[in-house]
N, C-alpha and C positions, 0 to 999 in steps of 0.2 A: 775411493769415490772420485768420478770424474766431473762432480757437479759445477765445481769451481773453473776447470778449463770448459767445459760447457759456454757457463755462466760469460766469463773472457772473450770466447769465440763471437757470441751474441751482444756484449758488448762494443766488441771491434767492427763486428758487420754495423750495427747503429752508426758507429763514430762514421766511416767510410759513404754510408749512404748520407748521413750528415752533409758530407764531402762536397758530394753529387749534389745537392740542394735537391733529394728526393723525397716524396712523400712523406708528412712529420706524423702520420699516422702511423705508418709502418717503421718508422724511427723510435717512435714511442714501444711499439709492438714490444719489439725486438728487444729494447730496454726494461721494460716492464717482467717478461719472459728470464732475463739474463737475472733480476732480481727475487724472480721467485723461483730459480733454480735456484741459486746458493743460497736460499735460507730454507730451501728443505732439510727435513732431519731423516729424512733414508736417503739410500745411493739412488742415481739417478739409474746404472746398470737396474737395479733391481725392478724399479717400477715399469725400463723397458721390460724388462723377460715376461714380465706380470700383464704388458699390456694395457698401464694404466698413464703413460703421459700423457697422454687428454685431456684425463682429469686434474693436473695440475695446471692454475688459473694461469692465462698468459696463452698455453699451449693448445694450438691448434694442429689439422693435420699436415700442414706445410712445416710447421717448427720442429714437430715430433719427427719427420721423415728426416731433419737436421739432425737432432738428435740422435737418429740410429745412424747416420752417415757417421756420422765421427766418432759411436763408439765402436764401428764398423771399420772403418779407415784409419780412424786415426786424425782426420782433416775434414774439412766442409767447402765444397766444391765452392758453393756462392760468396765464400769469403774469397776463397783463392783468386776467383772473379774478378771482384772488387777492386783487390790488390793491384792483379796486372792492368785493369783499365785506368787505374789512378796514377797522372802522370809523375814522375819522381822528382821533379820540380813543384807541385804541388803540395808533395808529404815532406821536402824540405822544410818551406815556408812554416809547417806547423810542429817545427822543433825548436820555432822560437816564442816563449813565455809571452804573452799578453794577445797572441794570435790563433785567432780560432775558426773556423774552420769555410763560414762566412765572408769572415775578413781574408782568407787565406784564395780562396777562392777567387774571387775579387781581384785581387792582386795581380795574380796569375793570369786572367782573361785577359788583366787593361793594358801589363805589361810583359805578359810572356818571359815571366820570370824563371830560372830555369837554376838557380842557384839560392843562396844565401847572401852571396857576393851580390849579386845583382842587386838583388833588395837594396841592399847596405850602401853599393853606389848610390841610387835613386834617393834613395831617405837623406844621404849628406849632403846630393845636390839638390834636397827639400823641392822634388817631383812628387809626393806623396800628398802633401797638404793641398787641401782645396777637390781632393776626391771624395765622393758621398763620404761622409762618419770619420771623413781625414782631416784633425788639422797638425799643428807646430807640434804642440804636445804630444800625439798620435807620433809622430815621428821621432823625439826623443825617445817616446816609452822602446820604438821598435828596436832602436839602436842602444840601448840599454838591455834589451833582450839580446840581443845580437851578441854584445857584449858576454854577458851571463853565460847563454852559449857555449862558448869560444874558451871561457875559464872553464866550466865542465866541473865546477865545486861541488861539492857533498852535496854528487848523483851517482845513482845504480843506472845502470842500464835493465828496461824493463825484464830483461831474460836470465837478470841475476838478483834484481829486488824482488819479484813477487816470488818463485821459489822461497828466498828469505823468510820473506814474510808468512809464506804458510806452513813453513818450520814453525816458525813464533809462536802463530795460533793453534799447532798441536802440540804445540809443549805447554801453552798457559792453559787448554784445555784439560791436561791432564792433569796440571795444579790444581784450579780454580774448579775444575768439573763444568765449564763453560769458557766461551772462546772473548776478549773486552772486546764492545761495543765500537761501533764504527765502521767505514765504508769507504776500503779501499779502492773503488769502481774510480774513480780518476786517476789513478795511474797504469791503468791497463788499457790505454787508447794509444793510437800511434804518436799524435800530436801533442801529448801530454809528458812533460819533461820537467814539472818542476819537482827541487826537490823530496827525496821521501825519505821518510824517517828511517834511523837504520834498525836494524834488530836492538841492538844493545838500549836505543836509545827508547824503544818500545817494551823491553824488558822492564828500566826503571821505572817505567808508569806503573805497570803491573804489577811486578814481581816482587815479592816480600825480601826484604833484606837477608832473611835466613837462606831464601833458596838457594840450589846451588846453580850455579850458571850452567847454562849451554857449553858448549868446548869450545866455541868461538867466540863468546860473549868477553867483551875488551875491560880487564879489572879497571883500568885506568879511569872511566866514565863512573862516575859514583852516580847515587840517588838525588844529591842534593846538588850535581852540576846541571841536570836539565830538568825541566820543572813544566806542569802540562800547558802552560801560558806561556812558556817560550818561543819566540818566533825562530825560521831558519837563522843562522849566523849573517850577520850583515845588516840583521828587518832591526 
């Protein structure tokens, strides 16, 4: 089933036109569309061959001709787009935690930021404060981001946690006869880097003490060391 890269692809174009400060209608679209792809329950292939992605709500015939590009190609031109018009100074900015895509924006125009570094200078020689939505605090948060960053702590990189993660969901599915609850759509944007949970530690939510683990599932992490109220390490 490609519904889930679908789903991501359509996600990521949303985050990027975000980016652009482009129409929040078409932003909405594209979000709306990427949400009722992954909670169909047939394959996406199929409804194309069948000639019915129309009929799934969200999808018009501009989405659907998306849809057959990339089960066609493999890729979707208008992301590909996106990417190269988005400066790389800009998608820097939004690899740091409390920065989004607005503020990132912003940033970018007033100071022609081009780095991480840059930022980080500007914010300790407290140039930040006193910009629309900027003040002192706005500046710690950034340099504690920065910070965070720079350690790189219990994170995936998104091209090795969501694979993970949808090992997880067809191994709990084939326990439980259903995949648990929830909505990993924020960590499949480019700007989005805060911690994610790992496998092992999404297993203990789940998984009955009897089962047998995955082959990669860590004995060391018991049931009773992470608990669904736990925040990351450090909160």
């Amino acid at each position: 089933m490609k519904n889930r890269e679908i789903a991501a692809i359509f996600n990521e174009i949303a985050y990027y036109l975000e980016i652009r400060d482009d129409n929040p209608f078409k932003i909405r679209a594209y979000r709306k569309a990427a949400l009722n792809i992954e909670n169909l329950s047939a394959p996406i292939e199929q409804l194309a061959e069948q000639n019915q992605l129309e009929k799934i709500p969200g999808i018009g015939k501009d989405l659907a001709l998306k849809v057959r590009e990339f089960l066609t190609t493999g890729s979707v031109g208008h992301l590909e787009e996106l990417k190269h018009d988005t400066p790389p100074g800009l998608l820097a900015l939004l690899d740091i935690q409390g920065i989004g895509p607005k503020t990132a924006r912003h940033l970018y125009e007033t100071f022609g930021i081009e780095s991480i570094e840059d930022l980080e200078k500007l914010a300790r020689e407290h140039k930040l404060a006193g910009l629309p939505g900027m003040k002192e605090k706005t500046e710690e948060n950034i340099l504690k981001g920065i910070e965070f960053l720079k350690q790189g702590k219990d994170r995936f990189p998104l091209g090795v946690a969501l694979p993970l993660a949808e090992e997880v969901v067809d191994y709990l599915k084939k326990l439980h006869g259903k995949a648990p609850s929830g909505n990993g759509e924020r960590h499949r944007y480019p700007g989005d880097r805060r911690p994610a949970e790992t496998g092992d530690e999404c297993l203990c939510r789940h998984v009955p003490r009897k089962a047998s683990p995955l082959p990669w599932h860590n004995p060391l992490i018991s049931h009773s060391q992470q608990r669904p109220s736990d925040g990351p390490p450090g909160s």
